[in-house]
Structures are given as C-alpha cells and as structure tokens.
C-alpha positions in Angstrom: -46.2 17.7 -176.9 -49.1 19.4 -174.9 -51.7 21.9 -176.4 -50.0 24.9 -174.0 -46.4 24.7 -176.0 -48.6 25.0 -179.2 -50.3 28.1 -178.2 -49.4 31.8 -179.9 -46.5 33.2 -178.1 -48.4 36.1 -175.6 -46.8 39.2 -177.0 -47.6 38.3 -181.0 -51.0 37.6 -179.4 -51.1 40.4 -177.6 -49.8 42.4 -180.8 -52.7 40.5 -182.7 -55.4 41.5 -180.3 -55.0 44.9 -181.6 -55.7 44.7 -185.0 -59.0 45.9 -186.1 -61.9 42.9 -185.8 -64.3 43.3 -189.2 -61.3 42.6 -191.8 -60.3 39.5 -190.1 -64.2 38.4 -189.4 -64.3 39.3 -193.2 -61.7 36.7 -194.3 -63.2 34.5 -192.0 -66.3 34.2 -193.0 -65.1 33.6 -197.2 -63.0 30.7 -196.0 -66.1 29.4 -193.8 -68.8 29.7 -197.1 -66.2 27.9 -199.5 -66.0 25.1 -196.9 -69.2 25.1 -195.5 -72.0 26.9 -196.7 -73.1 25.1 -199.6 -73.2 22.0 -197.4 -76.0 23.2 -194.6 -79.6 22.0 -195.2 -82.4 24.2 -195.3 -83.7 23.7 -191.8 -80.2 24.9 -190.5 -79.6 27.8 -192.4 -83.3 28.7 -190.9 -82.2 28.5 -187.1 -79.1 30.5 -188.2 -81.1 33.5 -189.0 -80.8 36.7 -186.8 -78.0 34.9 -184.7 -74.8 36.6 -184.1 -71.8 33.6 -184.1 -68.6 34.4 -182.7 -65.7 32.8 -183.2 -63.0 33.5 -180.5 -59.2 32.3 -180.5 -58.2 32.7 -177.2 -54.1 33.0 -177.7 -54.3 35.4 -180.7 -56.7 37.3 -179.0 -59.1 37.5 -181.8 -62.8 37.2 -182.1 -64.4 36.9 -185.5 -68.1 37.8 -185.6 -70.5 36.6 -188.2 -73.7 36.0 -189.1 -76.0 33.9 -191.7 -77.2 36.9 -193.9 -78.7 35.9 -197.5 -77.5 32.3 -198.3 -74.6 32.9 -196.6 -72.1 33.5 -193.8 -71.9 37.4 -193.3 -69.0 39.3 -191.2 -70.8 41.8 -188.9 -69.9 44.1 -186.3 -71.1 43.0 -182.9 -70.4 45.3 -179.8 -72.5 43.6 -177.6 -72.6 39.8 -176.5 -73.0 36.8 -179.5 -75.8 34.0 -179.2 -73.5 31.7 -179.6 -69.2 32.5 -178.8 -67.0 28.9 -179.5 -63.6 29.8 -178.3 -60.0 27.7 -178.3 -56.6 28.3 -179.3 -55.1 28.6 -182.6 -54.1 24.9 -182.6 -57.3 23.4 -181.5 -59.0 25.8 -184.4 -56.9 23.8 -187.0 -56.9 20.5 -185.2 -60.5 20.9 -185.3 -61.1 21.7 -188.9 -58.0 19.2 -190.3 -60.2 16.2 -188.4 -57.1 15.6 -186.0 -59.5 16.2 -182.7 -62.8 15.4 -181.8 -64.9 18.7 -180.4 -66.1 16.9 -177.3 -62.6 15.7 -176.9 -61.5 19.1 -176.6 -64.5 20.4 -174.8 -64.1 17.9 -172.2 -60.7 18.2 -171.6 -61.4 22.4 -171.4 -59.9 23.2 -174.3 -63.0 24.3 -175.9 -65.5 26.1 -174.8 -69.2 27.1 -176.0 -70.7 30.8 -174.5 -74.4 31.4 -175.0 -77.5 29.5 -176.4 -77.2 25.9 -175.7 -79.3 24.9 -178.3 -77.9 27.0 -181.1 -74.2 25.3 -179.8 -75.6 21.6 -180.3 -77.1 22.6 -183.8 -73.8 23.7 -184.7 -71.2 20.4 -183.0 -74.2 18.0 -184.8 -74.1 19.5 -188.4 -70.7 20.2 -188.5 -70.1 16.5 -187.0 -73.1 15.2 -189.3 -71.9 17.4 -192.5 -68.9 15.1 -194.7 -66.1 17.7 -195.0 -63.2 17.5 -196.6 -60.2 17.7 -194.0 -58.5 21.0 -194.2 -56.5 22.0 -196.7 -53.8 24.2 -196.0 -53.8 25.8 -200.0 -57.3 27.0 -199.5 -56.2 29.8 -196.8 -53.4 31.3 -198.8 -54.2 34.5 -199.0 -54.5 34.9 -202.8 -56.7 32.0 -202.8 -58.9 34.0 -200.5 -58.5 37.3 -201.7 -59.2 36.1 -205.1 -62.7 34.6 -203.9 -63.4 38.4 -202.0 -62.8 40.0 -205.2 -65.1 36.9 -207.1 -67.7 38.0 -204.4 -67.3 42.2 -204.7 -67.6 42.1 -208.6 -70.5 40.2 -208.0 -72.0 42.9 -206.1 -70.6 45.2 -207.5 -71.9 43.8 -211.3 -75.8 44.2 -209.7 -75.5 48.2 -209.1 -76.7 50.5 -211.8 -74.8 53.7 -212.2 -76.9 56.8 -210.8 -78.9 58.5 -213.8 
C-alpha cells in the first residue's frame, strides 16, 4: 500500500487545519518530554536554547511549535518562521516514532522534509537516531494518559505560587 492512500482524507484535514495551533502544540509537547526529554544530554539541550522547532503534518494541516524552555520541551506561539520546521504526513509521523521507517529513508524518497538551519536539523536526526527509544506505544497518547500528565505538570506549577497577601 503506498504512503498517498495512507494520508488524512483532504476535507478532515482541511477541517483540522482550522483548529486553533497552541492547544495541539500543547499536547505535543507532553507526549514529546515523556518520551524524550529526560533522554537528551546536556550539550543538546544547550544548542536547543532560543530555537523555535516546528513540527508540521502536512495532510492534517497542522503545525506544532515548541521550544526547549527550562529542562524541557515548551509549546509556544510562533507567528513568524521556525529555525528548524520537520514536516511529513500523519503516517510517516507514526512510522517514524514506532521505528517502522528510517528518517533518511523517508527524506530521500521526499516524504520528509527539513526547513531551516541545517545544522540544528542534523543535531536533531543524530540524537534522536543515537538516543535508544522505546518504539511507540500507542497507550501513551490516549488522551487521559496525557491529560493526566498536563494536570501532573499544572499542579506542579500551580503548587509553587503563593497566594497574594
């Protein structure tokens, strides 16, 4: 079956393109500090600062922009153009993550594509390639699993703020 059948039928893409960016680069980013962010050495999280990542899937016409803010993967709202934009399909997203396809497999045959600082795009292909993550599990992006880390992460926040006197 070819990667086009797979794709996000137009109109729910077109439907999807429509929906407000920062909630979605919100989820985003708490599925991509559970998998990831604990993992990144030091000198990585480094060149990550003050770079805006964007994260584009072409058939649901979404972007997801983040940043590395504080330890962390951060959602932010970016009008203007990303350092670095990664963008594929849906199904090349999840291939990718699950382990299924290789990224210069995909990038090779045009079905991904990197936007923006060269550099920054090879420091992020070699430490995700160099970084032993578990393939993808399905159960970790139900929403109640990842609503219940969001509200982990607010009470957190929230916890650290001292009523007004």
């Amino acid at each position: 079956m070819n990667a086009q059948a797979l794709q996000i039928p137009r109109p729910l893409g077109a439907m999807l393109g429509r929906l407000p960016a920062y909630p979605g680069s919100m989820l985003f980013v708490t599925g991509l500090n559970l998998a990831l962010a604990k993992q990144l050495a030091p000198d990585v999280t480094q060149m990550l600062v003050g770079k805006k990542l964007r994260l584009r899937v072409t058939d649901a016409q979404w972007a997801f922009d983040f940043e590395w803010r504080d330890k962390r993967f951060a959602a932010c709202q970016n009008a203007g153009a990303a350092d670095l934009t990664i963008s594929a399909s849906a199904h090349d997203f999840v291939k990718l993550a699950r382990r299924q396809e290789d990224p210069d497999t995909l990038f090779f045959n045009r079905r991904l594509a990197m936007e923006g600082d060269t550099e920054l795009g090879l420091l992020v292909k070699n430490t995700i390639d160099a970084i032993e993550l578990p393939v993808l599990n399905m159960a970790q992006l139900h929403p109640r699993h990842v609503l219940a880390q969001a509200r982990e992460h607010f009470k957190a926040r929230l916890g650290s703020l001292r009523p007004r006197a």
